[in-house]
mmCIF file of the protein (N, C-alpha, C, O) and its ligand, coordinates in Angstrom:
data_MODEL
# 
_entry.id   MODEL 
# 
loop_
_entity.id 
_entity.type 
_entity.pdbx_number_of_molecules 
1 polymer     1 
2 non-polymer 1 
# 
_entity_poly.entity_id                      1 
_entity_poly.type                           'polypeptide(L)' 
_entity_poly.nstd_linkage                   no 
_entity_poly.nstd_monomer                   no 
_entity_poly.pdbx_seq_one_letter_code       
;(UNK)(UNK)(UNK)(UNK)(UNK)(UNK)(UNK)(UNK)(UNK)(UNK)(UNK)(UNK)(UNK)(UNK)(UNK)(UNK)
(UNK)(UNK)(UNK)(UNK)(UNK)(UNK)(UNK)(UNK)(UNK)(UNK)(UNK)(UNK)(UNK)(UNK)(UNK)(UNK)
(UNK)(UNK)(UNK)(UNK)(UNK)(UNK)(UNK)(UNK)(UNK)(UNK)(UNK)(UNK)(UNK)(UNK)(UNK)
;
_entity_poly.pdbx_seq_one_letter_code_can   XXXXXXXXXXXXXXXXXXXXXXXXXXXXXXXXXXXXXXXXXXXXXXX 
_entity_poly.pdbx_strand_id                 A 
# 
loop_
_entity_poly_seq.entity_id 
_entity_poly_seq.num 
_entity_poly_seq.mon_id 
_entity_poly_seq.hetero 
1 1  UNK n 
1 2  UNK n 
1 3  UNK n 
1 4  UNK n 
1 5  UNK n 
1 6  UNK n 
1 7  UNK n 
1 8  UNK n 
1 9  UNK n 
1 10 UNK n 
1 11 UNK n 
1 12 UNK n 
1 13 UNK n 
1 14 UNK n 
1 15 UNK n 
1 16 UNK n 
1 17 UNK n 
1 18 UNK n 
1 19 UNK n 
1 20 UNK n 
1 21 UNK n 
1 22 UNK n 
1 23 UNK n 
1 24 UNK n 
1 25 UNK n 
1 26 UNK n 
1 27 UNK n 
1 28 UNK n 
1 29 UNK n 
1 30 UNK n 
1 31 UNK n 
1 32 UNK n 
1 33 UNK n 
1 34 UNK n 
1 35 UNK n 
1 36 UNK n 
1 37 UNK n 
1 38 UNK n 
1 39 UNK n 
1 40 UNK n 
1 41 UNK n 
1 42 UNK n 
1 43 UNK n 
1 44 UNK n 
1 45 UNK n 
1 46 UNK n 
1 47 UNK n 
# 
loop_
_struct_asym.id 
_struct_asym.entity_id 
A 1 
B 2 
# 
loop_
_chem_comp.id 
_chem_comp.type 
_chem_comp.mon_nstd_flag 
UNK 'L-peptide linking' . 
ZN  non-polymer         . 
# 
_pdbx_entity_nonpoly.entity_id   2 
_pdbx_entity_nonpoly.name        ? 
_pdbx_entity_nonpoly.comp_id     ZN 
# 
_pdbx_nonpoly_scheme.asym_id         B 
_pdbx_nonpoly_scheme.entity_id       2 
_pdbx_nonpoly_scheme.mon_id          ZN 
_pdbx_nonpoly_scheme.ndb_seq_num     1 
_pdbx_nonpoly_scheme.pdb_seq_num     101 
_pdbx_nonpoly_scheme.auth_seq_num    101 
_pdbx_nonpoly_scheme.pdb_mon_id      ZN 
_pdbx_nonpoly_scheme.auth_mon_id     ZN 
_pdbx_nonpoly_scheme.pdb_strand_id   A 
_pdbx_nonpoly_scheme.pdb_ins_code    . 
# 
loop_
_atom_site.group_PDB 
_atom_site.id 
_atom_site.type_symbol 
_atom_site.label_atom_id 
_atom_site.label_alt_id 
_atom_site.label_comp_id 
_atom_site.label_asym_id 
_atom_site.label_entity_id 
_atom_site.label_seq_id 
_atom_site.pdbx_PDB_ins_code 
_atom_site.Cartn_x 
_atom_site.Cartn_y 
_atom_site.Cartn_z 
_atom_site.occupancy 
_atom_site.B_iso_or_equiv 
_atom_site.pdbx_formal_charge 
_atom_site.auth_seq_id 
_atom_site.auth_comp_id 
_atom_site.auth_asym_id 
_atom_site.auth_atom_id 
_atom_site.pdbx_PDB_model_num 
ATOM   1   N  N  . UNK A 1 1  ? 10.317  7.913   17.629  1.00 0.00 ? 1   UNK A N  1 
ATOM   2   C  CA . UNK A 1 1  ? 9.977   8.728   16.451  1.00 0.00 ? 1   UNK A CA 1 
ATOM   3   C  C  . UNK A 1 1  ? 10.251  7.950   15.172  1.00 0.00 ? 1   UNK A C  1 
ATOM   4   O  O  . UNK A 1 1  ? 9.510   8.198   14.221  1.00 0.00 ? 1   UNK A O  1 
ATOM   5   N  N  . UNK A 1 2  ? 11.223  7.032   15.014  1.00 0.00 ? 2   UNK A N  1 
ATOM   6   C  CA . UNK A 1 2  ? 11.574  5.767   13.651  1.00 0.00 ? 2   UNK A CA 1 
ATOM   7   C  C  . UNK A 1 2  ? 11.203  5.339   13.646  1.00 0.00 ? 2   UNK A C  1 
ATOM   8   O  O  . UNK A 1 2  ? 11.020  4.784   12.563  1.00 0.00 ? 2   UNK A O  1 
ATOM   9   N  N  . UNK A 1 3  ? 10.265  4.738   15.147  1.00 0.00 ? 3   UNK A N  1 
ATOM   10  C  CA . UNK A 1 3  ? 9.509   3.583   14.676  1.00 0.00 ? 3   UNK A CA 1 
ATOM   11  C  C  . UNK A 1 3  ? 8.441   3.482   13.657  1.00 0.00 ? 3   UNK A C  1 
ATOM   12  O  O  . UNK A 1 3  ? 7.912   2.428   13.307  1.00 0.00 ? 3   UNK A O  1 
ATOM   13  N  N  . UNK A 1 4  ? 8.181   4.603   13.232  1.00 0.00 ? 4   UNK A N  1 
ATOM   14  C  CA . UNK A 1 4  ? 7.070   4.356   12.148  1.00 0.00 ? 4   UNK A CA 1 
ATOM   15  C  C  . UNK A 1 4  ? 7.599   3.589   11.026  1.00 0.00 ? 4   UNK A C  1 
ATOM   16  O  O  . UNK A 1 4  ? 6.993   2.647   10.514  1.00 0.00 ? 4   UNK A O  1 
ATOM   17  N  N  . UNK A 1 5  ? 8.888   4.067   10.607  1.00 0.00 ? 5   UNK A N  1 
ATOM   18  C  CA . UNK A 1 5  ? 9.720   3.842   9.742   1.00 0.00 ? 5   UNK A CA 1 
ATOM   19  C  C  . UNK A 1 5  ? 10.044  2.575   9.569   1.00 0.00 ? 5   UNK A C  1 
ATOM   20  O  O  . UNK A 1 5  ? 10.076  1.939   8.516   1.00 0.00 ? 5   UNK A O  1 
ATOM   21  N  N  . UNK A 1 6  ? 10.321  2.178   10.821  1.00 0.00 ? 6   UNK A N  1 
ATOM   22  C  CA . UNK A 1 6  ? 10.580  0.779   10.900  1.00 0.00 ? 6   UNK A CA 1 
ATOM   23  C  C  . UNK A 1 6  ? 9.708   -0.337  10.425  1.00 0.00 ? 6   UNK A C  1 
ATOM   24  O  O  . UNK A 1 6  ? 9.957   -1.239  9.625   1.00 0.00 ? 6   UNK A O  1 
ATOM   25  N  N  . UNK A 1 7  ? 8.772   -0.101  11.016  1.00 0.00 ? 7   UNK A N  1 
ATOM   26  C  CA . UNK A 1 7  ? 6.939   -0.924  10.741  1.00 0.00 ? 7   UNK A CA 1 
ATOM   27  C  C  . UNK A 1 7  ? 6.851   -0.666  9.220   1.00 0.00 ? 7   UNK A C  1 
ATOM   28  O  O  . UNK A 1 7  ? 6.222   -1.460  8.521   1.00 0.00 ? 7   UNK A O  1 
ATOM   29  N  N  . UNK A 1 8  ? 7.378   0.272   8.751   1.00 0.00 ? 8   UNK A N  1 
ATOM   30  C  CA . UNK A 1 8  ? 6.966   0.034   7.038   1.00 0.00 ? 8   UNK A CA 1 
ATOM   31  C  C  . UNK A 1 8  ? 8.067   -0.428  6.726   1.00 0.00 ? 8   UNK A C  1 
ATOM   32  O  O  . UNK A 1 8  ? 7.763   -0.870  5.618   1.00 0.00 ? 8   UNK A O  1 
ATOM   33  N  N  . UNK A 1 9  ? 9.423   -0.739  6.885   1.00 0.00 ? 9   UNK A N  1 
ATOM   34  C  CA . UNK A 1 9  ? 10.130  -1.840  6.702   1.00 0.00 ? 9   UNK A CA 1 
ATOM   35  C  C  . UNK A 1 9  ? 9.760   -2.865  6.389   1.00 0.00 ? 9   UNK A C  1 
ATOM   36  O  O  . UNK A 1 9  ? 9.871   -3.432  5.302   1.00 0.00 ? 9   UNK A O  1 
ATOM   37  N  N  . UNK A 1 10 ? 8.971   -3.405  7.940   1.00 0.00 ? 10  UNK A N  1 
ATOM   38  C  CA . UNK A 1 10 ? 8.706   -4.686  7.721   1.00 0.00 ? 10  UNK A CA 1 
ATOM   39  C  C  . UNK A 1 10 ? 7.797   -5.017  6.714   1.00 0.00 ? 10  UNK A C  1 
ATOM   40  O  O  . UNK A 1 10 ? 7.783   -6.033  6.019   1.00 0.00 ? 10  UNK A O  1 
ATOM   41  N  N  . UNK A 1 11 ? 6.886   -3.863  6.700   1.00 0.00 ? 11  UNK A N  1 
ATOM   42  C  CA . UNK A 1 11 ? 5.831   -4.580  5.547   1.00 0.00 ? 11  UNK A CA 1 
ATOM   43  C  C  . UNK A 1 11 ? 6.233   -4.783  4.509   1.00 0.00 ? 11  UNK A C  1 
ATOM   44  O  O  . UNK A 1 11 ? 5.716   -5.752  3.953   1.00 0.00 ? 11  UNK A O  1 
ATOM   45  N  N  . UNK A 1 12 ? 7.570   -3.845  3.544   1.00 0.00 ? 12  UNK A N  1 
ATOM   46  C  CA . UNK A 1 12 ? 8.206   -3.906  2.635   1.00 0.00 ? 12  UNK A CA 1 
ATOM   47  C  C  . UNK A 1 12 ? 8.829   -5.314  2.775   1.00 0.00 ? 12  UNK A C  1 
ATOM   48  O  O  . UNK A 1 12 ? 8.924   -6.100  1.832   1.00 0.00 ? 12  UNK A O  1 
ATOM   49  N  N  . UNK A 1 13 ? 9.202   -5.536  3.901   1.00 0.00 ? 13  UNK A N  1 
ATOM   50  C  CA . UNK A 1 13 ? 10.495  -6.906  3.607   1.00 0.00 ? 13  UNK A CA 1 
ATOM   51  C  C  . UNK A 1 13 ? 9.241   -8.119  3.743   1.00 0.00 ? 13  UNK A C  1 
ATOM   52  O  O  . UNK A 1 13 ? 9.605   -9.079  3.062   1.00 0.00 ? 13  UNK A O  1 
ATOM   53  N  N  . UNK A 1 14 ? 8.330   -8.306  4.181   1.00 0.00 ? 14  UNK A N  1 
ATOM   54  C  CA . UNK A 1 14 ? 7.644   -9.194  4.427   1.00 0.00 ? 14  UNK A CA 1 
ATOM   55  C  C  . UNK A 1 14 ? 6.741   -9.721  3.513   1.00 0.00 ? 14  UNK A C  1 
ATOM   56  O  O  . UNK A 1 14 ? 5.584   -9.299  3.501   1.00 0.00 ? 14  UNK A O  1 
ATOM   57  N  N  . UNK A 1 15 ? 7.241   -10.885 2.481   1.00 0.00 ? 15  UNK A N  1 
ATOM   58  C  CA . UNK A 1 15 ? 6.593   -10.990 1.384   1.00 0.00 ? 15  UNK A CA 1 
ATOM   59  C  C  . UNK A 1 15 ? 5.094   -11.797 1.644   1.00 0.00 ? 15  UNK A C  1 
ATOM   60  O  O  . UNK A 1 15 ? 4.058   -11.964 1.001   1.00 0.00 ? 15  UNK A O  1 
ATOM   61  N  N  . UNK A 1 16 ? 5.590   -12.162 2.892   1.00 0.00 ? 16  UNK A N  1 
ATOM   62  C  CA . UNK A 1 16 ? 3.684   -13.036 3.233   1.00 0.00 ? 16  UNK A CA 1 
ATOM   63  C  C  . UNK A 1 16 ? 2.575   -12.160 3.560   1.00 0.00 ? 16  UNK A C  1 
ATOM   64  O  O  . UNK A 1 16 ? 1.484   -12.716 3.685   1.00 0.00 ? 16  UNK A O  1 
ATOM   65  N  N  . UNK A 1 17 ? 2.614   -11.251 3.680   1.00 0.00 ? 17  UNK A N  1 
ATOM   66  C  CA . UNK A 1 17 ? 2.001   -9.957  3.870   1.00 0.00 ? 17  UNK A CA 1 
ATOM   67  C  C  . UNK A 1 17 ? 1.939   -8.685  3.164   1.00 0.00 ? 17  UNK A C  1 
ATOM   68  O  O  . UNK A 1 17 ? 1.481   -7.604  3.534   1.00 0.00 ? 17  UNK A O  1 
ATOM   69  N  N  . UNK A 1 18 ? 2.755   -9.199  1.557   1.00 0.00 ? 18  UNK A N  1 
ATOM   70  C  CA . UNK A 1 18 ? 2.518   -8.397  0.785   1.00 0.00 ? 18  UNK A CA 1 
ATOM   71  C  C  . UNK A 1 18 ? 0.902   -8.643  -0.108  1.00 0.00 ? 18  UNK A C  1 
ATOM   72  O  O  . UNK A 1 18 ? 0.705   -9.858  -0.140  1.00 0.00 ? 18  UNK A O  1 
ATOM   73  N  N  . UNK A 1 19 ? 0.086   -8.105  -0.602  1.00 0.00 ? 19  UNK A N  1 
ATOM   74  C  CA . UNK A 1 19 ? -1.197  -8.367  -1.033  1.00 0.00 ? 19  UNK A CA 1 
ATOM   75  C  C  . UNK A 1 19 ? -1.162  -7.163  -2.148  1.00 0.00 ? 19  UNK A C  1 
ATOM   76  O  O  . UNK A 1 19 ? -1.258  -5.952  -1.953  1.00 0.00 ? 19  UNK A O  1 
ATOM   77  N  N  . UNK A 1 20 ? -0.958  -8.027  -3.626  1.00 0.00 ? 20  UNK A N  1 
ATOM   78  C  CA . UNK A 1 20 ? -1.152  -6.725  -4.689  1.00 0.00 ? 20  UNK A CA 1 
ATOM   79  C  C  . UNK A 1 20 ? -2.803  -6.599  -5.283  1.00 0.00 ? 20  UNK A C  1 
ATOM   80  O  O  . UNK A 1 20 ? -3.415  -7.632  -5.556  1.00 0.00 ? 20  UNK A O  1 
ATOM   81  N  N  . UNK A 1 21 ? -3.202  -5.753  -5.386  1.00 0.00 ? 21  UNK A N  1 
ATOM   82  C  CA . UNK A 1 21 ? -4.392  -4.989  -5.978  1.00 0.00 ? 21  UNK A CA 1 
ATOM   83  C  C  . UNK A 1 21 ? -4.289  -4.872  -7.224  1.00 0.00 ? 21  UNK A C  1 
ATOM   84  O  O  . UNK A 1 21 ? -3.215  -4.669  -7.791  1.00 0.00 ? 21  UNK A O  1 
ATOM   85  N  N  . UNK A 1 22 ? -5.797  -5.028  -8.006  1.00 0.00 ? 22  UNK A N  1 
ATOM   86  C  CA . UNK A 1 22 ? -5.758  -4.117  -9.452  1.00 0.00 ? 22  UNK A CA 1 
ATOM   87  C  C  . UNK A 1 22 ? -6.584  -3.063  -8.681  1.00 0.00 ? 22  UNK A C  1 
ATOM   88  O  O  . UNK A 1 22 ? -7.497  -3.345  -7.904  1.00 0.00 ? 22  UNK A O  1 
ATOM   89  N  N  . UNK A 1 23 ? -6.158  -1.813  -8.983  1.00 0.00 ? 23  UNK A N  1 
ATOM   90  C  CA . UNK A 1 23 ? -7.303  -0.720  -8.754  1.00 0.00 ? 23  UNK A CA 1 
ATOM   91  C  C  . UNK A 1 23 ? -8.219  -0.687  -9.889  1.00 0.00 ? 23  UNK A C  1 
ATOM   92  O  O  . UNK A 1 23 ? -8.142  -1.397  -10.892 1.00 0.00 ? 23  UNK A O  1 
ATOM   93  N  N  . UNK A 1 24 ? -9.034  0.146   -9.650  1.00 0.00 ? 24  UNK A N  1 
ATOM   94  C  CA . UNK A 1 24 ? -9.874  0.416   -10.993 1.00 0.00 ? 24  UNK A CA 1 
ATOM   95  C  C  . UNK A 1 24 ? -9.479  0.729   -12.123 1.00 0.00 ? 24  UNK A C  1 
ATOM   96  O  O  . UNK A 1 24 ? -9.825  0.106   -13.127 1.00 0.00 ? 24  UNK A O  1 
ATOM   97  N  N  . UNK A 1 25 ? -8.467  2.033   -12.150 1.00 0.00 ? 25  UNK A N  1 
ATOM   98  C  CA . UNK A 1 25 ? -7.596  1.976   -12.998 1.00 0.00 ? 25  UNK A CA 1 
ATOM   99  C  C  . UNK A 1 25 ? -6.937  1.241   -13.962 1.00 0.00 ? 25  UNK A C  1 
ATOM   100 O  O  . UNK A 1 25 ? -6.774  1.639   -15.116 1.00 0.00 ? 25  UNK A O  1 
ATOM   101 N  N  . UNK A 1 26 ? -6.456  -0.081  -13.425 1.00 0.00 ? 26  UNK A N  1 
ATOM   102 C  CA . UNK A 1 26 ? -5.650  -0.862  -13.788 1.00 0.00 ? 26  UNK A CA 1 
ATOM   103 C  C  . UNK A 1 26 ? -4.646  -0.813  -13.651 1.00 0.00 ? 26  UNK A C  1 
ATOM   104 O  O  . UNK A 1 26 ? -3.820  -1.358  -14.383 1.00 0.00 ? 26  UNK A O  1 
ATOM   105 N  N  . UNK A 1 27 ? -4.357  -0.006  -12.469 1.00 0.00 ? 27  UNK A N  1 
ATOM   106 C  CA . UNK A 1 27 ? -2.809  0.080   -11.862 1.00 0.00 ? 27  UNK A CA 1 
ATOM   107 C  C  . UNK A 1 27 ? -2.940  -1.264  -10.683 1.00 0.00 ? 27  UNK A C  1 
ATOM   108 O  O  . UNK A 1 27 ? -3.922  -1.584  -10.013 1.00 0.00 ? 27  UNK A O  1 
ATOM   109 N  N  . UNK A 1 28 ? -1.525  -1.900  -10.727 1.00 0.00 ? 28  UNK A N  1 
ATOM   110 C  CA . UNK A 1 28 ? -1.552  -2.791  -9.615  1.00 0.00 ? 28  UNK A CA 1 
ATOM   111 C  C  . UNK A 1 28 ? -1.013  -2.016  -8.388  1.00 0.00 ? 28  UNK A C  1 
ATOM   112 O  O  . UNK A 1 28 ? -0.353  -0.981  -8.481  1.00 0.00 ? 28  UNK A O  1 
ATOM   113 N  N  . UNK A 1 29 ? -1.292  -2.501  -7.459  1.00 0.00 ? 29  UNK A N  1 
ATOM   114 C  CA . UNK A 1 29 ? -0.664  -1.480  -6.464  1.00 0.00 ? 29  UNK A CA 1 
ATOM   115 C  C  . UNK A 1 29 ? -0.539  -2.506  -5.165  1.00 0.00 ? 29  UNK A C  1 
ATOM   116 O  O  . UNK A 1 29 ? -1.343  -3.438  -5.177  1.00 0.00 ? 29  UNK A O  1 
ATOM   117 N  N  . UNK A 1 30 ? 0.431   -2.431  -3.986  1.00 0.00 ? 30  UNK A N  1 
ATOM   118 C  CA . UNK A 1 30 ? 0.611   -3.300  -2.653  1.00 0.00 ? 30  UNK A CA 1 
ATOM   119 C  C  . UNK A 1 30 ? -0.204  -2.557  -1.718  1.00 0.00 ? 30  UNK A C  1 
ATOM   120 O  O  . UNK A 1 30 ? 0.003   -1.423  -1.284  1.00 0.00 ? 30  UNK A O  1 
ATOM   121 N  N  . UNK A 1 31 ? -0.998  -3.214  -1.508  1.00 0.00 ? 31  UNK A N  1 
ATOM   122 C  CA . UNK A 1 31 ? -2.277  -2.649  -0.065  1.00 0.00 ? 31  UNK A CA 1 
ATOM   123 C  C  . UNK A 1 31 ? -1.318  -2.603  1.336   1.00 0.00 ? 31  UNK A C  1 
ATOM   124 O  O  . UNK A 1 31 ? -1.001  -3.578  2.018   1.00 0.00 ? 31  UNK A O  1 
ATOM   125 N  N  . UNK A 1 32 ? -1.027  -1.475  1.518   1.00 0.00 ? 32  UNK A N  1 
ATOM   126 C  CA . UNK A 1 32 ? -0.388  -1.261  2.281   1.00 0.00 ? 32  UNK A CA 1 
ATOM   127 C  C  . UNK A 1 32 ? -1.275  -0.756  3.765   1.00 0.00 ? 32  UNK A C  1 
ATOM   128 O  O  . UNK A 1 32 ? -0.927  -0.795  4.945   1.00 0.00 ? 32  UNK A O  1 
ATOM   129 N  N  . UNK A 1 33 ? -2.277  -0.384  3.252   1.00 0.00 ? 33  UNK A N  1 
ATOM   130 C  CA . UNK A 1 33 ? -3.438  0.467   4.714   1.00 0.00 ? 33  UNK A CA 1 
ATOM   131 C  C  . UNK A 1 33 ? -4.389  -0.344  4.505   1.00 0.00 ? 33  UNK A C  1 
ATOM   132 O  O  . UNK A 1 33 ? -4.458  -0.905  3.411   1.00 0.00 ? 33  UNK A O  1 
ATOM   133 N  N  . UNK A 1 34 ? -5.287  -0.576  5.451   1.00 0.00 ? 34  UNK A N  1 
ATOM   134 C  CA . UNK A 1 34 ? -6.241  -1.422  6.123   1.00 0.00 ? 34  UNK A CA 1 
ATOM   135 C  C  . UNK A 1 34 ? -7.132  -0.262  5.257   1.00 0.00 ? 34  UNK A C  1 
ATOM   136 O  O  . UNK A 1 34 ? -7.101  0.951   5.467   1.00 0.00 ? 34  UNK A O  1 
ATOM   137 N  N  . UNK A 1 35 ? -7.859  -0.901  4.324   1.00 0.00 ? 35  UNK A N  1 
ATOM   138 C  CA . UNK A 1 35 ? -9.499  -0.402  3.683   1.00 0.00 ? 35  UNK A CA 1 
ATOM   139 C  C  . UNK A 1 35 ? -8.951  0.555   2.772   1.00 0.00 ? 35  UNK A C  1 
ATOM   140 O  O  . UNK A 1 35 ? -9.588  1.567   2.483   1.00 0.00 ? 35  UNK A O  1 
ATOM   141 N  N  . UNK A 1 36 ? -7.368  0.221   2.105   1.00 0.00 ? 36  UNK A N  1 
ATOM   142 C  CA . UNK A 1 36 ? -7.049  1.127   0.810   1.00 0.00 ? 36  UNK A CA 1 
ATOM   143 C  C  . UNK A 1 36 ? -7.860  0.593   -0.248  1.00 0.00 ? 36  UNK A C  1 
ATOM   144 O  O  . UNK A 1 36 ? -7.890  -0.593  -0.576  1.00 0.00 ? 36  UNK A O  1 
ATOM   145 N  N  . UNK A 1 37 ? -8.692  1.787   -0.904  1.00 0.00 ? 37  UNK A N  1 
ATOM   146 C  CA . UNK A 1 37 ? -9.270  0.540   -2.255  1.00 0.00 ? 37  UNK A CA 1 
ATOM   147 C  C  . UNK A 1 37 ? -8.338  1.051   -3.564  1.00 0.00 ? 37  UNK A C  1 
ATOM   148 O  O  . UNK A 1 37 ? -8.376  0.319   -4.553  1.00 0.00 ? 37  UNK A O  1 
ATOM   149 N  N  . UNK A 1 38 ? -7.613  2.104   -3.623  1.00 0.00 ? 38  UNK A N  1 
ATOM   150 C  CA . UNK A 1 38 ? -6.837  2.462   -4.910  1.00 0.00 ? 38  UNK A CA 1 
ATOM   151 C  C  . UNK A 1 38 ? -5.824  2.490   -4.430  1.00 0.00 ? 38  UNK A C  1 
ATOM   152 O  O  . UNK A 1 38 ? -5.460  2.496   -3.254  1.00 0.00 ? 38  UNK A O  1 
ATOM   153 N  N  . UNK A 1 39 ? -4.772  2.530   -6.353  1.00 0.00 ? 39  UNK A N  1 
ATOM   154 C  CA . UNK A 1 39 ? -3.433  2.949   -6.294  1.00 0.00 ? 39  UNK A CA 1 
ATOM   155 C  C  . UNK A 1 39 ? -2.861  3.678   -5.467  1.00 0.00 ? 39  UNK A C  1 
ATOM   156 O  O  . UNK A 1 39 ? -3.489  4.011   -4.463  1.00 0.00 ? 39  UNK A O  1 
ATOM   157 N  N  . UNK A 1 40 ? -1.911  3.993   -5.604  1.00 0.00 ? 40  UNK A N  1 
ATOM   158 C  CA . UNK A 1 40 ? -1.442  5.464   -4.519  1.00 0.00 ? 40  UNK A CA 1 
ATOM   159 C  C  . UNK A 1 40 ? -1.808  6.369   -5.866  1.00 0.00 ? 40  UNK A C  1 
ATOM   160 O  O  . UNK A 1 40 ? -2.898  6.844   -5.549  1.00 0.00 ? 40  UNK A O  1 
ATOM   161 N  N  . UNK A 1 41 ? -1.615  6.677   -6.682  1.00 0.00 ? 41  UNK A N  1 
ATOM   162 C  CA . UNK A 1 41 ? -2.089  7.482   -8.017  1.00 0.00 ? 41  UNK A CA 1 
ATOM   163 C  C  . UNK A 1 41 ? -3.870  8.251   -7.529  1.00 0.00 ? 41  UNK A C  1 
ATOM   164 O  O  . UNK A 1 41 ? -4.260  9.395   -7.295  1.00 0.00 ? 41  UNK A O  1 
ATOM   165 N  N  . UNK A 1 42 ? -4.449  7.046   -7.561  1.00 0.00 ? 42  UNK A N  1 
ATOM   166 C  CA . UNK A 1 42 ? -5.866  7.163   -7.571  1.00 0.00 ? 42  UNK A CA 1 
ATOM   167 C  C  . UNK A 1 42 ? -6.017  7.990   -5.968  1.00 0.00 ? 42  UNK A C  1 
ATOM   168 O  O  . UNK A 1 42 ? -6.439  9.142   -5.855  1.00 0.00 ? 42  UNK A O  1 
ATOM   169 N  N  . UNK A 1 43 ? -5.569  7.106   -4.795  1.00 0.00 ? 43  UNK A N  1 
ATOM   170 C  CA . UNK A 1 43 ? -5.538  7.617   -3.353  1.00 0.00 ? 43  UNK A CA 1 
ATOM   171 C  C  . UNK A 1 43 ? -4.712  8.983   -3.615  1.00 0.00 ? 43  UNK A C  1 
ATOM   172 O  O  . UNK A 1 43 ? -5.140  9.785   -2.785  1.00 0.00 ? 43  UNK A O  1 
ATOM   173 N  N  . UNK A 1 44 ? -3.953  9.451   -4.217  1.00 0.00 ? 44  UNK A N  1 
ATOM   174 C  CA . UNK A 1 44 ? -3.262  10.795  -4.339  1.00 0.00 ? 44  UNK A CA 1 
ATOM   175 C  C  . UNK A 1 44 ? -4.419  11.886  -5.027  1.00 0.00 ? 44  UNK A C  1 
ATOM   176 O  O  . UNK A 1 44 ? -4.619  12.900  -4.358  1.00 0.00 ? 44  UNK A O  1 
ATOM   177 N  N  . UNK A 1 45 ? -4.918  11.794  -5.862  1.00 0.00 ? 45  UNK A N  1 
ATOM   178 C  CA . UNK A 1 45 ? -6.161  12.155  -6.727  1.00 0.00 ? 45  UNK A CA 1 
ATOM   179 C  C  . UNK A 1 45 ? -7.325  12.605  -5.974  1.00 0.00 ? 45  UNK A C  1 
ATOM   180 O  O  . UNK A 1 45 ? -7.815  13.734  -5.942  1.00 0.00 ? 45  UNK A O  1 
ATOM   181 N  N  . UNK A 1 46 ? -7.721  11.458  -5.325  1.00 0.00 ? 46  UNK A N  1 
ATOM   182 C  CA . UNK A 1 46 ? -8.917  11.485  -4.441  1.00 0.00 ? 46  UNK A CA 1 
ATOM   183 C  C  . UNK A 1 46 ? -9.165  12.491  -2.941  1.00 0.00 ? 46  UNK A C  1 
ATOM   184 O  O  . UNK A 1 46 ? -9.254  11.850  -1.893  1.00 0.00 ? 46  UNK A O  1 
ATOM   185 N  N  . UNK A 1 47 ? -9.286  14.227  -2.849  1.00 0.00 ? 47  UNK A N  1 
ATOM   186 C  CA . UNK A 1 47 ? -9.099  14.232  -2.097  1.00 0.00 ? 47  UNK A CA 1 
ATOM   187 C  C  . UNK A 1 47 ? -10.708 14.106  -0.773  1.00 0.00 ? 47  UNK A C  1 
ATOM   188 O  O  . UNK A 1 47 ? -10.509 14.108  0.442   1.00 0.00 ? 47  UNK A O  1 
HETATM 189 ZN ZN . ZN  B 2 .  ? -5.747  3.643   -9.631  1.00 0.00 2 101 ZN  A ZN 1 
# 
C-alpha cells in the first residue's frame, strides 16, 4: 500500500530524472506523469 509513496520518493530524490516545464502559463513545473502538458495549477483547473 506505500509503495506508491515510495516511487514518488524516488522521483523527488532523483535529480537525473527530474525534467522542468514552462506550461503555458508560465508556471515552471517538474513533469512528474508521462503526457503531463501543464502545471499542477493548470492540471488542477482543467477538469
Ligand atoms: Zn500552468
Amino acid at each position: 500500500m506505500s509503495k506508491n509513496f515510495m516511487q514518488n520518493g524516488k522521483w523527488i530524490n532523483n535529480p537525473n530524472k527530474t525534467v522542468v516545464v514552462v506550461c503555458e502559463c508560465g508556471n515552471k513545473y517538474i513533469k512528474t506523469r508521462v503526457g503531463q502538458t501543464a502545471c499542477l495549477r493548470c492540471t488542477a483547473n482543467v477538469k
